[in-house]
C-alpha positions as CSV (number, residue, x, y, z in Angstrom):
1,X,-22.7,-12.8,10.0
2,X,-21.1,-13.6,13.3
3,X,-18.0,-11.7,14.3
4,X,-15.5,-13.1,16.9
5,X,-12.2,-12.3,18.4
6,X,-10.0,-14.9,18.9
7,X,-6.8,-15.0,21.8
8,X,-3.9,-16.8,21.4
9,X,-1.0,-17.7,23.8
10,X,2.0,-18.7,22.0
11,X,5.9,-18.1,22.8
12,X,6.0,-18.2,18.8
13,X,7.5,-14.6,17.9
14,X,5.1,-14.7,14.2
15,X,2.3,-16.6,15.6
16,X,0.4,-13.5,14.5
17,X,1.4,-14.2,10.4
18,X,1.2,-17.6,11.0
19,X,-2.8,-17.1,12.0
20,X,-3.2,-15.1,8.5
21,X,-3.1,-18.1,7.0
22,X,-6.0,-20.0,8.9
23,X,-9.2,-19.9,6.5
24,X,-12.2,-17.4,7.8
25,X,-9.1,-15.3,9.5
26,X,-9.5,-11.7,8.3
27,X,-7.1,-9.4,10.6
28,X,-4.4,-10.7,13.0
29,X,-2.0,-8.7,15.0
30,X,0.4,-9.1,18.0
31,X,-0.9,-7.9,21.6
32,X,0.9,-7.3,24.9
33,X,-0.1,-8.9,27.9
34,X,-1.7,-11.8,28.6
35,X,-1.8,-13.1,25.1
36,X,0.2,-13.1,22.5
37,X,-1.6,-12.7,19.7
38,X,-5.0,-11.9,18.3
39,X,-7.1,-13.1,15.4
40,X,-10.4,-11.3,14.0
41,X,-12.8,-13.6,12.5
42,X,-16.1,-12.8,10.5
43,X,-18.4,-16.3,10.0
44,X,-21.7,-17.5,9.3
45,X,-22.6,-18.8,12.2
46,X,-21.2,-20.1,15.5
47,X,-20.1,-23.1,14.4
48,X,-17.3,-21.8,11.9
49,X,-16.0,-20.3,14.4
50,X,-15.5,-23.5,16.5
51,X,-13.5,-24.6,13.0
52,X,-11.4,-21.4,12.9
53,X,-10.9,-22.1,16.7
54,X,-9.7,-25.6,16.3
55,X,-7.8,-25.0,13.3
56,X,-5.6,-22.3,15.2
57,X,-5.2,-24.9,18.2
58,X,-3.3,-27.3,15.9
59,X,-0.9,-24.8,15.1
60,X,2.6,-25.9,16.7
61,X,3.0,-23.8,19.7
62,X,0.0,-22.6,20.3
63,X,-0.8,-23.2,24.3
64,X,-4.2,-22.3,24.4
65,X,-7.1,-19.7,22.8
66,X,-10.0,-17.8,24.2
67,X,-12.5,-16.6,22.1
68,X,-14.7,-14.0,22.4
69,X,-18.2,-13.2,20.2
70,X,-19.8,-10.2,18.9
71,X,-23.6,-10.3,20.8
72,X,-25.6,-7.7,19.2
73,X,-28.0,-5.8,20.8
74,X,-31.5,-4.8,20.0
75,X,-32.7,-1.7,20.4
């Protein structure tokens, strides 16, 4: 399983519900700051999260995303 956050600007006030409803989208909340809004995602593999990434994108509103993955380390 590969975890990833997801960033989203948006000047939507519920972008944060509206990303609830994007498939592979497990946790979603509003932030302060730079972003608006963040989305927690929990995939297969790398390229699912490109979907989830592209499918939030198309949202009306949505200016731009930055995503950020889980690296594991071995001990």
């Amino acid at each position: 399983m590969v975890k990833a956050i997801i960033l989203v600007k948006s000047p939507k006030k519920l972008i944060a519900a509206r990303l609830l409803k994007i498939n592979l989208v497990y946790e979603s909340f509003p932030v302060s700051g730079q972003f608006d809004a963040v989305a927690l995602v929990n995939v297969k593999n790398l390229a699912e999260i490109k979907k989830v990434t592209v499918n939030i994108q198309h949202i009306p509103g949505v200016d731009r995303t930055e995503t950020m993955v889980e690296i594991e380390e071995k001990v």
